[in-house]
RODO-2510 file (C-alpha; in nm, 4 decimals, decimal comma):
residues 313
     n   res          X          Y          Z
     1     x     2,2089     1,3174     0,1090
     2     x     2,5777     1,4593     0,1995
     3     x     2,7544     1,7079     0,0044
     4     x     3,1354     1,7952     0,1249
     5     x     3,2857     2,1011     0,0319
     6     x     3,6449     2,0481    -0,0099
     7     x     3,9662     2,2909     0,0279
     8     x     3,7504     2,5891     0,1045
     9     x     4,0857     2,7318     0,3044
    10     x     3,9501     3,0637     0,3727
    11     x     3,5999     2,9328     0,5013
    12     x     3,4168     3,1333     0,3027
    13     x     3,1823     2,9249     0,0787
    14     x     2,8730     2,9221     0,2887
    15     x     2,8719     3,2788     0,3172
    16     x     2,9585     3,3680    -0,0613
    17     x     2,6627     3,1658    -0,2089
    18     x     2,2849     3,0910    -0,1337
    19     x     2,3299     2,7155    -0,0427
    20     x     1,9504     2,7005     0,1409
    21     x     1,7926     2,4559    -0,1725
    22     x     2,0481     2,2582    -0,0619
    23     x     2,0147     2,2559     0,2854
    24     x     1,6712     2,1751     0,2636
    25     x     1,7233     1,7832     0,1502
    26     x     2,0900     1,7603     0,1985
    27     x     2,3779     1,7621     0,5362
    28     x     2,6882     2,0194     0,3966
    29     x     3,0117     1,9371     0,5730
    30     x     3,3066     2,1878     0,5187
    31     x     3,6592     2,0968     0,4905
    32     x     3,8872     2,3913     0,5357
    33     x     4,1960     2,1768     0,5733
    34     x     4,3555     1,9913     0,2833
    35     x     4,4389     1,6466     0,2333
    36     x     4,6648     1,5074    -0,0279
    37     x     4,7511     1,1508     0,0481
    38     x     4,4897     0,9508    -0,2153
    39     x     4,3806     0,7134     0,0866
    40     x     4,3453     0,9652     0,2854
    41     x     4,1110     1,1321     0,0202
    42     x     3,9316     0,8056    -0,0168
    43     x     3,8244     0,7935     0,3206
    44     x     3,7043     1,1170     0,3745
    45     x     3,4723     1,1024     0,0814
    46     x     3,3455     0,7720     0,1237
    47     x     3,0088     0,9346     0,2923
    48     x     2,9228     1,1523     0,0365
    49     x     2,7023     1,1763    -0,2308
    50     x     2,7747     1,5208    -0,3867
    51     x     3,2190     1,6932    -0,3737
    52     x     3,2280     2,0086    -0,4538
    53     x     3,6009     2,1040    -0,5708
    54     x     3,8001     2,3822    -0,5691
    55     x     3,9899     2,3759    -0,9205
    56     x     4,2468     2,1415    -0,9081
    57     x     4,3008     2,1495    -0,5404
    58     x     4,2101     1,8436    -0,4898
    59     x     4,2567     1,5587    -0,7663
    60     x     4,0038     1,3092    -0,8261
    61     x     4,1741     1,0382    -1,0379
    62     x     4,0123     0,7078    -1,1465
    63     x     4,1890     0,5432    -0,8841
    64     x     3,9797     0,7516    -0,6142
    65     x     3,6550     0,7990    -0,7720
    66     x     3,7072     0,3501    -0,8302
    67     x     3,6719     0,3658    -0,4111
    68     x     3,3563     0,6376    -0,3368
    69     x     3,0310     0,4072    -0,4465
    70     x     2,8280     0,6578    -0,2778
    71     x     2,9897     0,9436    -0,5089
    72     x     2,7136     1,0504    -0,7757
    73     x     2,7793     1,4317    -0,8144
    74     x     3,1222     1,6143    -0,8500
    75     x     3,0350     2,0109    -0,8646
    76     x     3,4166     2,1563    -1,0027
    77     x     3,4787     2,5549    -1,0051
    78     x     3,5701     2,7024    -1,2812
    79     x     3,4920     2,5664    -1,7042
    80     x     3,6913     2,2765    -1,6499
    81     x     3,8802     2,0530    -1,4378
    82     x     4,2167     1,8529    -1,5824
    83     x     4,2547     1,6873    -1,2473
    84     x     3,9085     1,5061    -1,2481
    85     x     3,8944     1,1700    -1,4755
    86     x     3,5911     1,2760    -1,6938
    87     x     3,6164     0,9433    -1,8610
    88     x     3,6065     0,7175    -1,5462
    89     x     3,3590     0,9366    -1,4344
    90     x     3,1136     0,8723    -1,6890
    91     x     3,1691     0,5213    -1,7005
    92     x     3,0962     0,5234    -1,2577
    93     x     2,8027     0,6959    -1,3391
    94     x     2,9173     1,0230    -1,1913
    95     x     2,7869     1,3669    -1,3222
    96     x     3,0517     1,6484    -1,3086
    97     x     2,9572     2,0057    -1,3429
    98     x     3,0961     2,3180    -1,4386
    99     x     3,0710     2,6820    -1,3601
   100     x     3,1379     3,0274    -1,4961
   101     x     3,4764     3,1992    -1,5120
   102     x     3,6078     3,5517    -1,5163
   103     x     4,0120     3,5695    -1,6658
   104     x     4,0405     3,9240    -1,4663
   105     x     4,1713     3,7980    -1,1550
   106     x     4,4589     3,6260    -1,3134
   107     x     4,5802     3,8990    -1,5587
   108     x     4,5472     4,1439    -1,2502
   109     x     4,7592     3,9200    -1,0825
   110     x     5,0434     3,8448    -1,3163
   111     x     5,1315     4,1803    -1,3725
   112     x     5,0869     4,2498    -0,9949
   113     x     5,3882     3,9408    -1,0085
   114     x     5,5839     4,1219    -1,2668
   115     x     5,5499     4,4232    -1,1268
   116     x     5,6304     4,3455    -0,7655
   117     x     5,9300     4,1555    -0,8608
   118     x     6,0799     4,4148    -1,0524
   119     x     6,0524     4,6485    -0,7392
   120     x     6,1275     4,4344    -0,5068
   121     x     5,8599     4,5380    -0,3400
   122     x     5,8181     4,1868    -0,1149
   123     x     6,1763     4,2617     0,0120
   124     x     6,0901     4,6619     0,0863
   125     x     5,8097     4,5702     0,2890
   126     x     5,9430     4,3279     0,4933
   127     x     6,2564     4,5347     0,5465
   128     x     6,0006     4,8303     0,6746
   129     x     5,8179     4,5647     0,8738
   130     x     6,1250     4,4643     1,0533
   131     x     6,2312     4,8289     1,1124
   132     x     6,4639     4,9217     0,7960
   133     x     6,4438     5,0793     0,5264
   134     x     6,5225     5,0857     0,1330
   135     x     6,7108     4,7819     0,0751
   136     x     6,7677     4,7630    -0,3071
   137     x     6,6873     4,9018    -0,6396
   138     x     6,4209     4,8049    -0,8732
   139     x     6,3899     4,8668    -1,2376
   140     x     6,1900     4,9977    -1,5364
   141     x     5,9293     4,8807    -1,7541
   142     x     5,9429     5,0975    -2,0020
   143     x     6,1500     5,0161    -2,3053
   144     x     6,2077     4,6621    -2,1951
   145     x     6,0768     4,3364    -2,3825
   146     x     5,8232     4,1157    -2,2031
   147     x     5,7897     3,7579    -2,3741
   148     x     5,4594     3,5918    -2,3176
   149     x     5,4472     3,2155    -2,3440
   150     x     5,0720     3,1364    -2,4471
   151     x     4,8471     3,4614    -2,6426
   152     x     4,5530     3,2786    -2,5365
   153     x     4,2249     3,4994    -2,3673
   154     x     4,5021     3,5885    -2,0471
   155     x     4,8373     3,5882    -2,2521
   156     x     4,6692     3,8354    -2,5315
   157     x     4,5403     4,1118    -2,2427
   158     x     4,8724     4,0472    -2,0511
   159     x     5,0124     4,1610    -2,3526
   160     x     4,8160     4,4607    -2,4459
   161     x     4,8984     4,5799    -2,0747
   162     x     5,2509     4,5541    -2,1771
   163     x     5,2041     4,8067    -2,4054
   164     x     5,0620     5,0479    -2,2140
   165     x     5,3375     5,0710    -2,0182
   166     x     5,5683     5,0815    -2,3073
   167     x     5,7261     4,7565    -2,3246
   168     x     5,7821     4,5662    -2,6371
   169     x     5,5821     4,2283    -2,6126
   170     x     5,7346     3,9428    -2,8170
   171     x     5,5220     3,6095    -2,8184
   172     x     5,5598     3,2013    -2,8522
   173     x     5,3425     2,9405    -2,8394
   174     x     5,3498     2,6258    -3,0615
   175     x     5,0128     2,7140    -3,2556
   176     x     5,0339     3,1135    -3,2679
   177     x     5,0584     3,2501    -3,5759
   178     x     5,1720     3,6015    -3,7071
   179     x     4,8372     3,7112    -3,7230
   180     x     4,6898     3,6276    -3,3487
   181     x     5,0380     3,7856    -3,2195
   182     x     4,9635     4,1063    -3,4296
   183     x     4,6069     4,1310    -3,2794
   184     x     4,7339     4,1536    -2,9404
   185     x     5,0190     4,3765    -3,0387
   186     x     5,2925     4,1142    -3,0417
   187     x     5,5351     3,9913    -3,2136
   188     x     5,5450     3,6053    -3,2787
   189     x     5,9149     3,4693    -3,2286
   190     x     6,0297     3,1464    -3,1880
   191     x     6,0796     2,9908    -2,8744
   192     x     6,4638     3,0446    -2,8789
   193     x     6,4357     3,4005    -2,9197
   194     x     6,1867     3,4585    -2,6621
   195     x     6,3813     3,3812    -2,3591
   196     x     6,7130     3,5264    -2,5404
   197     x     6,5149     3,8801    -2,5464
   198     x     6,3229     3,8796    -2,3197
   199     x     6,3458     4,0762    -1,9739
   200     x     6,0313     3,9325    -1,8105
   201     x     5,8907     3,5601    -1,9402
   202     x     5,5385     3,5339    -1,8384
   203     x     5,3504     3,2190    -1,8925
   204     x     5,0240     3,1345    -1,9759
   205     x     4,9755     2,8144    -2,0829
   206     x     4,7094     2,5119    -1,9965
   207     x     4,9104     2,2466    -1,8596
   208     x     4,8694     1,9431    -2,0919
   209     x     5,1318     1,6818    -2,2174
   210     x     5,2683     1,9153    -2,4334
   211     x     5,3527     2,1922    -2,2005
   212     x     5,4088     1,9831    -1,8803
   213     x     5,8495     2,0383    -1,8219
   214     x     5,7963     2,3076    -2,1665
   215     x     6,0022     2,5511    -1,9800
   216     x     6,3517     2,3346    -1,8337
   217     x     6,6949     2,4125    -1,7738
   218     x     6,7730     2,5044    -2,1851
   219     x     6,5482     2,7331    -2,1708
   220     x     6,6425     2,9194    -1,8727
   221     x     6,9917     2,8816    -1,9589
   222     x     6,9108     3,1445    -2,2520
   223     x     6,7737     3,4110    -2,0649
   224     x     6,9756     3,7013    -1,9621
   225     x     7,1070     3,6994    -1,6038
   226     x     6,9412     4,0122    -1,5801
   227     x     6,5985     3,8558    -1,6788
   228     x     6,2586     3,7370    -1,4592
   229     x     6,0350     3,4614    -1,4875
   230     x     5,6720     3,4964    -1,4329
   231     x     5,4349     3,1932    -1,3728
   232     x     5,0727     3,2200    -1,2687
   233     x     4,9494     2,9586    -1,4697
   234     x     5,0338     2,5908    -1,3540
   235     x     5,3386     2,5021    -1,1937
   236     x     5,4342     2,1411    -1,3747
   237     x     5,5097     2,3966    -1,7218
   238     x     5,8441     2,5029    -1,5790
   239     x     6,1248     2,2147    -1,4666
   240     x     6,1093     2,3400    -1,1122
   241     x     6,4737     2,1327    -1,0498
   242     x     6,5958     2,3259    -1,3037
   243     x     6,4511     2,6779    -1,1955
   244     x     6,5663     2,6227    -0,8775
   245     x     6,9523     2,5712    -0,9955
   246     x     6,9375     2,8585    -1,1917
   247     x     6,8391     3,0739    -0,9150
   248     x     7,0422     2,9579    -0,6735
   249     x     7,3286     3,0075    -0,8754
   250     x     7,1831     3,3531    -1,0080
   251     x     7,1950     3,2822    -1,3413
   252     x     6,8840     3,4714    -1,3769
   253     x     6,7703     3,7848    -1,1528
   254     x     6,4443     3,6416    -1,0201
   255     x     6,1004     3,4420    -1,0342
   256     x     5,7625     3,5347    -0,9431
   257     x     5,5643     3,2526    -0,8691
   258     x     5,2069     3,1353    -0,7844
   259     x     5,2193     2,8248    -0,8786
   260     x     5,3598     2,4844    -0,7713
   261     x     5,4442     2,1217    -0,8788
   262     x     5,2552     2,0256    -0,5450
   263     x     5,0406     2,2449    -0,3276
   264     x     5,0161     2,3660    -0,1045
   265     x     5,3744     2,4173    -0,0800
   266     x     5,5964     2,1761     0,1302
   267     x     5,7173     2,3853     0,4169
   268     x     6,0509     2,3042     0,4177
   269     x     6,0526     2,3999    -0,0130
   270     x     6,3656     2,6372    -0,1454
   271     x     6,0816     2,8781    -0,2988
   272     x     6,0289     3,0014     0,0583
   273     x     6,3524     3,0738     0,1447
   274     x     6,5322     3,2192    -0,1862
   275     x     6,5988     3,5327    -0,1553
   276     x     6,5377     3,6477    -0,5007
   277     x     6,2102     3,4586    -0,5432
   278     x     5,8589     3,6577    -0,4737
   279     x     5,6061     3,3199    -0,4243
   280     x     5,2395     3,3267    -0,3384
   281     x     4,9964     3,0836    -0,2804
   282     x     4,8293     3,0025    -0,5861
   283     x     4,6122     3,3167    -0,5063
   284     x     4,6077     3,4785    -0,8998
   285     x     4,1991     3,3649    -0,9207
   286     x     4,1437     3,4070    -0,5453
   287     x     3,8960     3,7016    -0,5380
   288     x     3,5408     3,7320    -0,3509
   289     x     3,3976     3,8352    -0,6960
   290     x     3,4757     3,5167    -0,8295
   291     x     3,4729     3,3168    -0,5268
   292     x     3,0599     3,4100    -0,5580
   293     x     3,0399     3,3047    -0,9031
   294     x     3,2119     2,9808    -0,8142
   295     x     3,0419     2,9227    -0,4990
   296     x     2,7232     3,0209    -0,6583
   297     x     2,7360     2,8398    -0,9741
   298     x     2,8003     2,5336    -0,7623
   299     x     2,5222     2,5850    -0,5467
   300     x     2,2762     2,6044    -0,8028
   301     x     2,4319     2,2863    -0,9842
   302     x     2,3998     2,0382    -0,6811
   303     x     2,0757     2,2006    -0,6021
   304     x     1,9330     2,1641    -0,9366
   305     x     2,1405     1,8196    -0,9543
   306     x     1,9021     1,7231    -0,6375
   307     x     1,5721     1,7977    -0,7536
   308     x     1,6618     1,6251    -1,0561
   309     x     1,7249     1,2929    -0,9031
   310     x     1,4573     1,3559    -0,6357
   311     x     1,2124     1,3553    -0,8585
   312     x     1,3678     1,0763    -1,0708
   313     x     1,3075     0,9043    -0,7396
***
C-alpha cells in the first residue's frame, strides 16, 4: 500500500499528526513541491493507492482520477473539496474523505488583511528593513463602512468585529435577508450600494458558478478611489483582469489579497510588484492548530480506511 501526501509546502504533516497505524501496512511518500501541469499530476500518482490533499491545492478532476487505476482513497482537508470530482469518483470506485474545520484562522486573517492594508504596515516594515523609516500614512477604522460580501459562519463574525471597532457594516449576498444581516449587526443593501459605500469590501463567498467573476470591473468601478478590497476567500470571485486595471490606474486605494486565480502565484504576476497591493500566499487557514486537526483527521481516515479494506481482504 502507498499513500502520497501532496502540497505539504511547509513539511510539516508527519510531525503534526500520529501517522504510525499507517505506517504499519502502508509506504508514506511526501511531496513538498507542487505540481500543476494535469500530466504531470497523472504521473506522479499513478503508484498510489491512498492522496491525501491539501484543500484545493491540488485539483483532482475526472480527467485525472480517469488515469490513477491504482487510486482507491482520496483523504481531502477540510469539510469539503470543490476541486475533487465527487461524482467521477464514485463512479471509479474511489472513497473521498473529509475532516474537521475551525473558521478562526480565516476571520483572524481577514481583518489582519484589512487592517494591515489600511496601515500600510507591509510598506513600513520593509521601509525599516531596508533602513528608512515612516513612509506614508494610514487611516482609521472607526466611523468608516465595511461591506461584507457573503454573512455566512466567516462573513457574520467578520462583521461583528467590525463593530467593535466602530465601523458601520453594510452586507450583500444574493440569498441574505434583512433578518440574517440584523443578527450579525448589518445592514442588508443591495449589491450596488455596497461597493458605492463602502470603504473596505471584504469577501466571503464559496466559489461556485454563481460567484465565480461576481466581483468584475462594474463593480470596482463603483467604489470610491479612496476604498480597499479584501479577499481571503477564493480568488476566481473577483475579475482579476479587471482588479488589476483598476489598480494600476488607482482608481481604487488598494487590495489585500490571499487568494489567486492560479496558485501558487506565477512569479512574474503584477500582484507582486504593485505597489499598493498587500498579497500573501493563501495563508488565511494556515495555522499549526488546524494543520493538526487536518493532518490528524486524515490520518485516522486512511488508517481506519486500511483496516477496513484489510479486513475486507
Amino acid at each position: 500500500m502507498k499513500v502520497a501526501i501532496l502540497d505539504d509546502y511547509q513539511n510539516v504533516a508527519l510531525r503534526l499528526a500520529d501517522w504510525s497505524a499507517v505506517r504499519q501496512q502502508a509506504e508514506i511518500v511526501v511531496f513538498n513541491d507542487h505540481v500543476a501541469d494535469p500530466s504531470a499530476v497523472v504521473e506522479r500518482l499513478l503508484p498510489f493507492d491512498v492522496v491525501c490533499v491539501m484543500r484545493e491545492r491540488t485539483p483532482l478532476p475526472g480527467e485525472i482520477l480517469r488515469q490513477l487505476p491504482n487510486l482507491k482513497l482520496i483523504a481531502s482537508t477540510g469539510p469539503r473539496n470543490a476541486s475533487i470530482d465527487a461524482r467521477i469518483a464514485a463512479d471509479l470506485g474511489i472513497e473521498v474523505t473529509s475532516t474537521g474545520y475551525d473558521a478562526t484562522p480565516t476571520i483572524e486573517f481577514a481583518w489582519l488583511l484589512i487592517m494591515a492594508s489600511m496601515r500600510g504596515i507591509d510598506r513600513e516594515a520593509a521601509s525599516l528593513r531596508a533602513g528608512g523609516w515612516q513612509t506614508g500614512l494610514g487611516a482609521n477604522l472607526r466611523g468608516t463602512t465595511l461591506g461584507v460580501l457573503g454573512l455566512g459562519n466567516i462573513g457574520s463574525e467578520v462583521a461583528r468585529i467590525g463593530l467593535a471597532f466602530g465601523m458601520k457594516v453594510i452586507a450583500w449576498s444574493e440569498n441574505l435577508t434583512e433578518e440574517r444581516a440584523g443578527a450579525a449587526g448589518a445592514t442588508l443593501v443591495g449589491k450596488q450600494t455596497l461597493f458605492r459605500e463602502a470603504d473596505i469590501v471584504t469577501i466571503h463567498l464559496v466559489l461556485s458558478k454563481r460567484t465565480r467573476g461576481l466581483v468584475g470591473a462594474p463593480e470596482l468601478g463603483l467604489m470610491k478611489p479612496t476604498a480597499r478590497l479584501v479577499n481571503s476567500s477564493r480568488g476566481p470571485i473577483v475579475d482579476e483582469a479587471a482588479l488589476i486595471a483598476a489598480l494600476q490606474a488607482r482608481r481604487i486605494a488598494g487590495a489585500a489579497i490571499d487568494v489567486f486565480d492560479v496558485e501558487p502565484l506565477p512569479p512574474d504576476h503584477p500582484f507582486r510588484k504593485l505597489e499598493n497591493v498587500l498579497a500573501t500566499p493563501h495563508i488565511g487557514y494556515v495555522t499549526e492548530d488546524l494543520y493538526r486537526t487536518f493532518y490528524g483527521d486524515a490520518a485516522t481516515n486512511i488508517a481506519k480506511w486500511i483496516e477496513a479494506n484489510a479486513t475486507s481482504a
